[in-house]
C-alpha positions in Angstrom: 0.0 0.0 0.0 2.7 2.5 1.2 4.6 1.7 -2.8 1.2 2.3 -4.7 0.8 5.4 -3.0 4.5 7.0 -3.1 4.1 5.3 -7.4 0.4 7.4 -7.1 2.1 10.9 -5.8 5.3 10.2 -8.0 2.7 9.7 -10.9 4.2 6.7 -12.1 2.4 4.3 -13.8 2.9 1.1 -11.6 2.4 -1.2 -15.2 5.6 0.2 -16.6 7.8 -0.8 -13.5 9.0 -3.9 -12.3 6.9 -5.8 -9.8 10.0 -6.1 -7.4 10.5 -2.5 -4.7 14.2 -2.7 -2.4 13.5 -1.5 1.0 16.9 -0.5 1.3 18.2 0.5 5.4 21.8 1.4 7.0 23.3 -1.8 8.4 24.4 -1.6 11.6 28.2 -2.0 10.5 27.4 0.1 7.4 30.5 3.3 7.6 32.7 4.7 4.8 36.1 3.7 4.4 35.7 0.0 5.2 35.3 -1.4 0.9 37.3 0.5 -2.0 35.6 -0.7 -5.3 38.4 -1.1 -8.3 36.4 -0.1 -11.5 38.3 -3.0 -14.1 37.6 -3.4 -18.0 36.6 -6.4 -19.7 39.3 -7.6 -20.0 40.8 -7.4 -16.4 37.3 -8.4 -15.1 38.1 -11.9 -17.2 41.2 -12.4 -15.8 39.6 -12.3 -12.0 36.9 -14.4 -13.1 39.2 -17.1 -14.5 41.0 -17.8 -11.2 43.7 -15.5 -12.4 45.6 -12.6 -10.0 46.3 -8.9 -10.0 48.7 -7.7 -8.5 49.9 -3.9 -6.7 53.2 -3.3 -7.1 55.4 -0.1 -6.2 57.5 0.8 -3.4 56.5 3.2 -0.6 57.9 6.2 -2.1 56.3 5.2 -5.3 52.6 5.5 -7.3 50.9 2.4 -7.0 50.4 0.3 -10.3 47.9 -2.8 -11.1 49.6 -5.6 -13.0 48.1 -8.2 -14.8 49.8 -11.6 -16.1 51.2 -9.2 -19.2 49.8 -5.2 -19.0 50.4 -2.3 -16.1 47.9 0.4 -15.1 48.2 3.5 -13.5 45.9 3.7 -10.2 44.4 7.0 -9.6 41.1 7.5 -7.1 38.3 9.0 -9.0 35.7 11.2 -6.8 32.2 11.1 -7.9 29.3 13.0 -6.5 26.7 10.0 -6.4 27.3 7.7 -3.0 28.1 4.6 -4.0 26.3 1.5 -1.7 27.2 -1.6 -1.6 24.4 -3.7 -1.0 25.1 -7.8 -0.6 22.8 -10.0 -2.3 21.0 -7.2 -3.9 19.3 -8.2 -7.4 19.6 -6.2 -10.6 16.9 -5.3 -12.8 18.1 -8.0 -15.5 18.0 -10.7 -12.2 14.2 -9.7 -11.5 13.0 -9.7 -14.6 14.4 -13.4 -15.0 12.8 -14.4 -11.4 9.2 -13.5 -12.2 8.4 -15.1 -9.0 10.3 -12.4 -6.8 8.3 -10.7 -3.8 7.1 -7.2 -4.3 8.8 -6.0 -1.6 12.7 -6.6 -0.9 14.1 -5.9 2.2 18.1 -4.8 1.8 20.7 -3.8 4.2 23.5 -1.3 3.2 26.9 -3.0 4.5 28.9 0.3 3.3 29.2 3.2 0.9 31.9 5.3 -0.9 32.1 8.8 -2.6 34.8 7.4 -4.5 36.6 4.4 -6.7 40.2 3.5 -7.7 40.4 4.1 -11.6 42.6 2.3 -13.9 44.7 3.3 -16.8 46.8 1.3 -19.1 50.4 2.8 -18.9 54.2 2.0 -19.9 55.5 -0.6 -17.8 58.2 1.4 -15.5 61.3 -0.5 -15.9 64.5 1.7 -16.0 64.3 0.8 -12.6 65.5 -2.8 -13.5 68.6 -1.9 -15.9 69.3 0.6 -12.8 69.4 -2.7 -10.3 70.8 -5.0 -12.2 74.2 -2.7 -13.4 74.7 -2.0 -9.2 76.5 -5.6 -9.8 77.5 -6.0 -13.4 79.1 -9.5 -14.3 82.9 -8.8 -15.0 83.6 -12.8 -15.5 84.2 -15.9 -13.1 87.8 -14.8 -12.3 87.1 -11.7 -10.6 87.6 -11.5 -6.8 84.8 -8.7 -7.0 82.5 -10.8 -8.0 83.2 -13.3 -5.6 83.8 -10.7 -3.2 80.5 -8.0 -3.8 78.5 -6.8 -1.1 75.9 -5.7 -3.9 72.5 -6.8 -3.9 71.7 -9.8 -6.5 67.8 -10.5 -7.7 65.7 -13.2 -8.5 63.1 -13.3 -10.7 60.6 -13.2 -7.8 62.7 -10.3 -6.1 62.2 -8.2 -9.3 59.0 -9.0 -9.4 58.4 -7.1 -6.1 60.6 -4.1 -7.0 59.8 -3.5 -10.8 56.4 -1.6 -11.7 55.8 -4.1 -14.8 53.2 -7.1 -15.4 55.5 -10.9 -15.5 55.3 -10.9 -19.1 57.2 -7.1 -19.2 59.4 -7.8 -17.1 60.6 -11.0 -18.6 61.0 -9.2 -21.9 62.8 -6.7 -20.6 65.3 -9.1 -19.2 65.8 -10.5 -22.7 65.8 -6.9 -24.2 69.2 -5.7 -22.1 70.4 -9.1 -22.7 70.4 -10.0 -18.8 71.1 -13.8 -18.2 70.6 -15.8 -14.5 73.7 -16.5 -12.9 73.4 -19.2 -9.9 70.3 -18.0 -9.9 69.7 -14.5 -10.3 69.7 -12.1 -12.9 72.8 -10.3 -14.1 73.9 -8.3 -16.9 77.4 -8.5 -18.4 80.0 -5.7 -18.2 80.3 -4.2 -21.0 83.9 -4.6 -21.3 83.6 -8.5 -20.7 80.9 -8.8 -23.2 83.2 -7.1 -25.6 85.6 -9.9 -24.8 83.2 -12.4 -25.4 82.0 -11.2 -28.4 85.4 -10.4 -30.1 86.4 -14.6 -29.1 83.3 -14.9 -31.2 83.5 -13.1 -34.3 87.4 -13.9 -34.2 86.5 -17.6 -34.6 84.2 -17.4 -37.2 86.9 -15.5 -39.3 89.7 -17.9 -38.4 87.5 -20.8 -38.9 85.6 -18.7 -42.8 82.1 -19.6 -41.0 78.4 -17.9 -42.8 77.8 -15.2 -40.6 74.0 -17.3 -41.2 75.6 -20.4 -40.2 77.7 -20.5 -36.6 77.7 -23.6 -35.0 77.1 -24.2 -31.4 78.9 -26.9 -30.8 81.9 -25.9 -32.3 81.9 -22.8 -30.5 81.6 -24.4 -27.2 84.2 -27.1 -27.7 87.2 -23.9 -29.3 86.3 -21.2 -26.9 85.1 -23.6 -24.0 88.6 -23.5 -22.4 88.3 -19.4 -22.6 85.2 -18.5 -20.9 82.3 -20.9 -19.3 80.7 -22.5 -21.4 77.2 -20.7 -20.5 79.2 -17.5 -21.2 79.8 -18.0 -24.9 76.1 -19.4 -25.6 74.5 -16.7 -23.9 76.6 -13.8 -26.2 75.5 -15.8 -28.6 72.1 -15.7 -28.0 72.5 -11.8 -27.5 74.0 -11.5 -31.1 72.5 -14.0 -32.8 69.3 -16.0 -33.8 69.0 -19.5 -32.8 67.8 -22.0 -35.1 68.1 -26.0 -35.6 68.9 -27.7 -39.2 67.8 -30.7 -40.7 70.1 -33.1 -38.7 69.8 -31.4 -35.4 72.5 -29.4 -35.4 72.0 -25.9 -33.4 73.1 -22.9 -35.3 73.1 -19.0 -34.9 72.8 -16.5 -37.7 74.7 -13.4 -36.5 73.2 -10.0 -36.3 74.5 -7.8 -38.2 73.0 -4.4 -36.7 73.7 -5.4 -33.5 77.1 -6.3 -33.8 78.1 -3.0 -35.1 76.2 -1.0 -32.9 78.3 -2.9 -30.0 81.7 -1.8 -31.4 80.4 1.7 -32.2 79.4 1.9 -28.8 83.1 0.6 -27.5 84.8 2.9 -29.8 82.5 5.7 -28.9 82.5 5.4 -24.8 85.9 6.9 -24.2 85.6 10.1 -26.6 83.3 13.3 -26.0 83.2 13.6 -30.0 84.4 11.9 -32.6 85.3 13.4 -36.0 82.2 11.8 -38.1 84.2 10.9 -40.9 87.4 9.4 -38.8 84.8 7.8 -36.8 83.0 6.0 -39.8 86.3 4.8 -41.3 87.9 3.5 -38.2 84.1 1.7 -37.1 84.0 0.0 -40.4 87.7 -1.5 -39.9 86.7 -2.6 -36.6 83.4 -4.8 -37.4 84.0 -8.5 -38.3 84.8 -9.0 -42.2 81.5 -9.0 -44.8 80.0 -6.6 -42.1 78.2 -3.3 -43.8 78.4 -0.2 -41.0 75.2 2.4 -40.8 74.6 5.2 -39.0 71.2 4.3 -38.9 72.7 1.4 -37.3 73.0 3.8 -33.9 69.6 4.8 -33.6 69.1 5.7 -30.0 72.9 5.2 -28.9 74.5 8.3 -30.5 74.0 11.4 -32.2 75.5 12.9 -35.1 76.1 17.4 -34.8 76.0 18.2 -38.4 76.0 22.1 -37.3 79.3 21.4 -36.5 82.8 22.1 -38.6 84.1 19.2 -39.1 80.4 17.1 -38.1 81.0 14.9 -35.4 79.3 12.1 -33.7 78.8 11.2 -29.9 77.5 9.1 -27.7 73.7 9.2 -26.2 72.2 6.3 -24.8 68.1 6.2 -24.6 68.2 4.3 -21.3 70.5 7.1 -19.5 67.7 9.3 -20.3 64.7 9.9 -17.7 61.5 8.2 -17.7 59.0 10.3 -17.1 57.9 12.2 -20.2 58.2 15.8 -19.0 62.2 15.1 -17.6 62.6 13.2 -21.0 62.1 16.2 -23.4 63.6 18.9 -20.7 67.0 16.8 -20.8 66.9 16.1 -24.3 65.9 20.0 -25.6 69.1 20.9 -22.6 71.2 18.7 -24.8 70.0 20.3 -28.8 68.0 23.3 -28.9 66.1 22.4 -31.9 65.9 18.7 -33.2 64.4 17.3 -36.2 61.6 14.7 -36.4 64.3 12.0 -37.3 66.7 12.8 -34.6 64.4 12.9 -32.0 62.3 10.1 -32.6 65.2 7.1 -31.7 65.0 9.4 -28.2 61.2 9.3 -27.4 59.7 6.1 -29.3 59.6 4.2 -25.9 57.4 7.2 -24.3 54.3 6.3 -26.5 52.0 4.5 -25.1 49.6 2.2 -26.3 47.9 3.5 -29.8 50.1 6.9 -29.5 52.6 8.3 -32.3 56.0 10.2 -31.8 53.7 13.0 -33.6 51.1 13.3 -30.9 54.3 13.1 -28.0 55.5 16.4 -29.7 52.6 18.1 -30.3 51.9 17.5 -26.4 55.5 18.4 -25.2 57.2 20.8 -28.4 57.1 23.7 -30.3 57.6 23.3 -33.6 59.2 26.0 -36.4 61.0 25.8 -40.2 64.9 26.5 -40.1 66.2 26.3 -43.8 63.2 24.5 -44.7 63.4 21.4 -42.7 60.8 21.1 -39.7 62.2 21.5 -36.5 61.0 21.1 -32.2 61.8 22.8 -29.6 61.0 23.1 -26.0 57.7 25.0 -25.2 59.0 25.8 -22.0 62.1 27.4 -20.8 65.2 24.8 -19.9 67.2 26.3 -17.2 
């Protein structure tokens, strides 16, 4: 009676609702503060119904991210001017209209309410943090009292997990991106020096021995340079400079990468000189690479940058990973390096900033100015660089 007549003063038309009315009343226990809700997409939401886990990840002094098996979000609390309730057991519209038999009237207790919810957005995994960890210790070879001798911190794959602001799946990549191996158990990544090494017992035995660069055989490998280095140590640069494939009979091969290769003793011959004459540079890097290898500039995308304002133009080094993270620091430290930078220059320098579905167009829309100088399209900074 009390429903007809608030549906009678309301003048509603009682045919057009649902049979069903929530009495709805403030639980004894019912205060703010005691439920967060986590608003998830599709997706996520799948991932929680299949048994699977998210997981928060971040330090105290840092922003909290959600990680699935293989993405990151950003967690941020929205505010919203509606109270949210949370009501157990209470039945939506869709539920009532399939239970024709429900009571008019349904009596519901509120266990708690919020004025706000955590929001999620996808974002780039945050893993400078894990080059920065892992290059504390670098692995200088088996002979070094250092090693055997380091007070430095070592990780495992499950201590990375707990420090790095990246799903598994990133992570993991990562790892295999800055060419990090496990050593006894945890993850390490060579010195560059002993790398170097490892590489030049490489490339020196497929000259001696007139190998394909396409067609370097493990086993042979293992059994000349064995009594060198471990043996782990000559597969795993190996695997770093090479692509691992099986023939007909069985036989593991690697097919050397080019690219890579060079950009390694470009980086060698670069590291100990503020600039290098561009010219002298480009004849002595092209006497250093293994024989039948072909040297590029666009070879050091990312690593090192050529000044052709310069008289004679030269050519030095700048690494993408020594460069900040966040997007703001990125472009500051890059516009205090160049002034002005073309498309082409500065794209090897800010590709990892886009996230997902973004181009290195709408990045420098966002954070440059851009002019013509002698024609050519050129960015700046839109904001003063101290």
């Amino acid at each position: 009676a009390e429903v007809d007549a608030t549906l009678q003063t309301a003048k509603l038309n009682p045919a057009e609702l649902l049979p069903a009315a929530h009495c709805i009343s403030f639980g004894p226990q019912a205060g703010a503060g005691e439920c967060c809700l986590l608003q998830l997409e599709p997706g996520l939401c799948a991932e929680l119904e299949a048994g699977r886990s998210l997981v928060i990840r971040g330090e105290k002094d840092e922003q909290a991210v959600l990680c699935s098996k293989d993405k990151t979000y950003d967690m941020k609390i929205a505010d919203t001017s509606n109270m949210l309730l949370f009501i157990p057991g209470c039945k939506t519209p869709e539920q009532l209209n399939a239970d024709p038999a429900s009571c008019n009237i349904i009596h519901s207790q509120v266990a708690g309410f919020s004025n706000n919810y955590w929001e999620l957005r996808r974002c780039r995994p945050k893993l400078k943090k894990l080059r920065k960890l892992l290059m504390e210790d670098p692995y200088e070879g088996p002979d070094r009292l250092k090693d055997q001798t380091s007070t430095f911190s070592r990780y495992t794959t499950e201590d990375l997990l707990s420090l790095i602001q990246a799903s598994e799946e990133e992570i993991l990549h990562q790892l295999q991106v800055i060419d990090a191996c496990k050593i006894e158990g945890y993850w390490r990544i060579l010195q560059f020096d002993y790398e170097m090494k490892l590489l030049d017992h490489v490339t020196h035995l497929i000259d001696s021995e007139s190998w394909s660069l396409s067609k370097v055989p493990l086993h042979t490998c293992l059994e000349e340079l064995g009594s060198l280095e471990p043996r782990e140590m000559i597969e795993h640069i190996l695997l770093s400079y090479g692509r691992k494939y099986v023939d007909d009979a069985g036989e593991v091969y690697f097919e050397m990468r080019e690219d890579k290769i060079c950009r390694a003793i470009a980086q060698m011959l670069l590291q100990n000189a503020v600039k290098f004459n561009l010219s002298e540079f480009e004849e002595v890097w092209q006497q250093s690479v293994p024989e039948g290898m072909t040297t590029r500039l666009d070879q050091l995308k990312g690593l090192a940058l050529v000044d052709k304002s310069s008289r004679p133009e030269t050519i030095f080094l700048l690494k993408v990973e020594d460069l900040p993270e966040d997007n703001q620091e990125r472009f500051n430290s890059l516009f205090s390096i160049r002034e002005k930078w073309t498309e082409v220059d500065i794209t090897p320098y800010i590709q990892d900033l886009c996230a997902e579905k973004q181009t290195v167009g709408a990045l420098l829309t966002k954070y440059a100015r851009c002019s013509t100088l002698n024609g050519v399209k050129v960015y700046n900074s839109r904001r003063p660089i101290s």
